[in-house]
N, C-alpha and C positions, 0 to 999 in steps of 0.2 A: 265463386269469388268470396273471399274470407274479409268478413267485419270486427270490428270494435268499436265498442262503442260503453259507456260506463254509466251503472245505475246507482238511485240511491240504495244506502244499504241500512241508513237508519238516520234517526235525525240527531242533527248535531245540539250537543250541549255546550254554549260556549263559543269557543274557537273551531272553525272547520278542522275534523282531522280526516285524511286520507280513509283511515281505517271506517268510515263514515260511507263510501264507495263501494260498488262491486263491479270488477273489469272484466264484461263479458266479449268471449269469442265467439261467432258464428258464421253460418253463412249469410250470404246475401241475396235471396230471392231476384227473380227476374219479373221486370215490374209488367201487369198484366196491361188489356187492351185501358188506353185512359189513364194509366201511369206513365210515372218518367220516376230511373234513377237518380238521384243526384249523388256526386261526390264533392264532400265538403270539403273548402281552402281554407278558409279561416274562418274558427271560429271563437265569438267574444265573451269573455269573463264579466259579468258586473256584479255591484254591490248588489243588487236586489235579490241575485240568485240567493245571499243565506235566507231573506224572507220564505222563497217558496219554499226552503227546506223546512221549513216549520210547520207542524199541522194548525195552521190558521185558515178557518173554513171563513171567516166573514174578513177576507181580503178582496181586491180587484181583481182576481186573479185564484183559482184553483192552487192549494200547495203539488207538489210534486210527488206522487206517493208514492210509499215504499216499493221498489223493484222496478219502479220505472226508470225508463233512460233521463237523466238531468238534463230540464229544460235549457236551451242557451238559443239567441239569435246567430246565425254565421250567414256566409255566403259561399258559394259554392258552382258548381260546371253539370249540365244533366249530360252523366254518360252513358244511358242507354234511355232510347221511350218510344213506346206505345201510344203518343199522346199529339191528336197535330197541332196542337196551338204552342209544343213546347219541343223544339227538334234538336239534335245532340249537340251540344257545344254551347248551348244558352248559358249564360250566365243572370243566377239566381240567388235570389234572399229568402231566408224562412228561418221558423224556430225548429232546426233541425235536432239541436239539442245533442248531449255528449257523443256524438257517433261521426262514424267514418263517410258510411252511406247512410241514403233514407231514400225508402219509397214514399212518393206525393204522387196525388189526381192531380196535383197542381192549384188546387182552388185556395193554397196556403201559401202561394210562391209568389216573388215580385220580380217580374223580369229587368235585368240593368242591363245599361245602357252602354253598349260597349267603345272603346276609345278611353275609359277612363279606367285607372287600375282598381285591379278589384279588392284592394287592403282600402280603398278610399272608403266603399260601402259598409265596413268593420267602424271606419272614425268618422270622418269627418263628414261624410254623406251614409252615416248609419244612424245607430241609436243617440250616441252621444251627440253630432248636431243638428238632429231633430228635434232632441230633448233641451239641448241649449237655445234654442233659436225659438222654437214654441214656449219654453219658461221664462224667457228674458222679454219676449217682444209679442206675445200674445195670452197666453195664461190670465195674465190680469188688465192688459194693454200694456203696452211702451213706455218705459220713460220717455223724460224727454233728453232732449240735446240739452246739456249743463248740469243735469241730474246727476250725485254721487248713487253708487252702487258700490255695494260692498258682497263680497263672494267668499263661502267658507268651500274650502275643499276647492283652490282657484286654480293648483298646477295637475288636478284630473281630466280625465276625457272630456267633460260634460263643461266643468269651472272655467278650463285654460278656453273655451270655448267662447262660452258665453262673456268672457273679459273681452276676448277680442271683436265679438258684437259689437259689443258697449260702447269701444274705441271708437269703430266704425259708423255709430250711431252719433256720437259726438261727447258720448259721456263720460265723467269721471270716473275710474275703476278703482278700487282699495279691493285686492285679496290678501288671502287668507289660507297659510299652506305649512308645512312643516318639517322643512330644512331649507337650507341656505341654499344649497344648489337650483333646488325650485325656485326659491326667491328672487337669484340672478336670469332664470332662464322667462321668468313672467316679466320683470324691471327690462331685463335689455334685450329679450327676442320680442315677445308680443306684447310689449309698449303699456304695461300696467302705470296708473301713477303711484302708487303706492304698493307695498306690501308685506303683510306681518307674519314673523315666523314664532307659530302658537308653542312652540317646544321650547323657545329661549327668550321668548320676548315676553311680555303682559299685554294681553290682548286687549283689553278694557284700557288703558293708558293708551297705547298705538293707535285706537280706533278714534277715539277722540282726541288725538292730535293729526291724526292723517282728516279727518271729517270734524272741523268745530263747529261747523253750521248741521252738523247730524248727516245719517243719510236718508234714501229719499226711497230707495229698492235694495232690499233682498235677495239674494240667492240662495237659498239654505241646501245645503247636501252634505251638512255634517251632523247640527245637531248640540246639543247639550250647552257648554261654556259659549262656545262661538253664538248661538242662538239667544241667548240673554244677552250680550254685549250689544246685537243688532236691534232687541227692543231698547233695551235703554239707550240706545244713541238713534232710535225713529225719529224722523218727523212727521209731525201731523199730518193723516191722511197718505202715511205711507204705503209702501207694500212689501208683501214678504211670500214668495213662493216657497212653498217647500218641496225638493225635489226628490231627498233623501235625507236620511237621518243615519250614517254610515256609523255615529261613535254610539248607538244605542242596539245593533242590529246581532251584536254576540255579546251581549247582556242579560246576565241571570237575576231573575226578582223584579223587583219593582228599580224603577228609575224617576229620579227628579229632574222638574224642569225649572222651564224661567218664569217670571212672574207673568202672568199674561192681562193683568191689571192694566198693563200698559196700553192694550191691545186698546182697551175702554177709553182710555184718559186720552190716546191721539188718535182716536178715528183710523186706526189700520187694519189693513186689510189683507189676509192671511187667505193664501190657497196654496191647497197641497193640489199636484196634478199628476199622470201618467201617459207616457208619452204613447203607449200603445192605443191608448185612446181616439189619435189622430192620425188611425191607421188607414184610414180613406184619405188624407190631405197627402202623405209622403213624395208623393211626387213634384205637388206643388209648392210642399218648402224644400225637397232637393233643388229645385230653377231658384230661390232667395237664395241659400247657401252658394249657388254655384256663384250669383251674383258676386258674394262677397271675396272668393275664390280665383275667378278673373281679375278683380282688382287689390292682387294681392294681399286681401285683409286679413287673410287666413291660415295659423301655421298649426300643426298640430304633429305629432310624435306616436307609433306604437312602440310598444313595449310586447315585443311577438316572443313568445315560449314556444320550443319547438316539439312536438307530438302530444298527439291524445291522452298520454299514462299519465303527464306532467300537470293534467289539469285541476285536480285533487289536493296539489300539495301548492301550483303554482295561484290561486284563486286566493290565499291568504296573502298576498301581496298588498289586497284592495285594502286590506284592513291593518296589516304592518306601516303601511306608507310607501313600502320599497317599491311598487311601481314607477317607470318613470315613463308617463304617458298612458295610452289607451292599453289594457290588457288584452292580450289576443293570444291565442293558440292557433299555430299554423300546423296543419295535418298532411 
């Protein structure tokens, strides 16, 4: 059986370029006693992948080094195993990373649940509403009900997410996105009260007119301008998660930030988190998510590219903006 599957080929300066990759063919070994094949359905693009591309040894997480196959989470079908807790037609999650197939003992895999489709475990019961749901409603604790939240990066996987939490929680939403199209699809599909488009609008003016009493929670997954706007318009004893920092991540040099004097002067409270972290609960915030899922509170969108070759050049989407919705590659 013949694979593909695509390694790094060196680290990017800048903007991911293709030429950054190498698209390896081979075969595909037959998995011995205690393995299972898997073949991968979809698999997910995120902003964090340009971190591991960088040789950053005092990160959360190992970079990606040179010639190895590029880290990704996907899900996936075990088509052939040696393995009896895992029998053929399972459907599975793992950081299978750029490839077609992969051999697992399995002690890497999450078995899902079947009756639900398996692009759900890519979005809305993957990464991004694990990460939305653990950053909004536990990372620091909950807002409360009446509480403004304000979201940079609000019409992505993780942002259009955690708005619709919020709603569902009882709270006031202000996002934060960059075209019009987004703007209408947060205002009139998933019931934002507000939201500011950073490309045509002034964000610092919009925020303190959409929030005069300030706001109360953070979401950050952008970064830089958006991030100053959110201190200066804290309140006292605020919070401010940080989930990503997506406008600083193909950044050469040094970078400035916002004042963080602020931080002092209102008693706020800043955590950065990682959702892989809460790799032992997954199960028990997919039954919260599904909650909100049943009772309609839930919309969300892929944005699926179609083959493995495509992932190299389709993965600067994250960073153009031209995503609309979760980034996936279906194989």
């Amino acid at each position: 059986m013949k694979n593909t599957r695509i390694t790094l080929a060196q680290r990017p300066q800048g903007m991911i370029k293709t030429t950054d990759f190498e698209l390896v063919k081979e075969e595909v070994s037959d998995p011995k006693v205690g393995e299972v094949l898997v073949r991968q359905v979809f698999m997910s693009l995120d902003p964090a992948m340009r971190a591991w591309m960088d040789d950053d040894r005092d990160s959360y997480i190992p970079p990606v080094e040179i010639g190895e196959t590029m880290r990704s989470l996907g899900v996936g079908v075990i088509e052939q195993s040696k393995h009896d807790g895992f029998p053929v037609g399972t459907r599975v999650s793992g950081f299978f990373g750029w490839t077609e197939y992969s051999l697992s003992d399995g002690s890497d895999l999450t078995v899902l649940p079947d009756g639900v489709p398996l692009e759900h475990f890519i979005g809305v019961l993957g990464l991004p509403g694990l990460t939305a749901y653990h950053g909004l409603m536990e990372a620091l604790g909950a807002p409360e009900a009446g509480n403004t939240v304000l979201i940079s990066g609000a019409a992505g996987a993780v942002g259009s997410l955690v708005g619709q939490i919020a709603k569902a929680e009882g709270m006031r939403v202000i996002g934060v996105t960059g075209s019009d199209e987004k703007r209408r699809w947060l205002l009139d599909e998933l019931g934002f009260d507000a939201v500011v488009n950073y490309k045509t609008e002034n964000i610092a003016e919009k925020v303190r007119e959409y929030a005069p009493n300030g706001i109360d929670f953070h979401f950050e997954n952008v970064g830089g301008e958006i991030l100053k706007v959110a201190l200066d318009n804290i309140n006292e004893n605020g919070k401010i998660v940080l989930c990503g920092l997506i406008s600083t991540y193909n950044n050469v040099g040094e970078t400035t930030g916002p004042d963080l004097i602020r931080v002092i002067k209102k008693r706020v409270t800043i955590k950065g988190f990682v959702i892989i972290d809460q790799m032992h609960r997954f199960n028990e915030i997919f039954e919260k998510l599904g909650g909100y899922l049943e009772k309609g509170q839930l919309k969300y969108r892929l944005d699926i590219v179609e083959g493995l070759e495509q992932a190299p050049a389709a993965i600067n989407k994250l960073f153009d903006g031209s995503n609309q919705g979760k980034l996936v590659i279906r194989l």
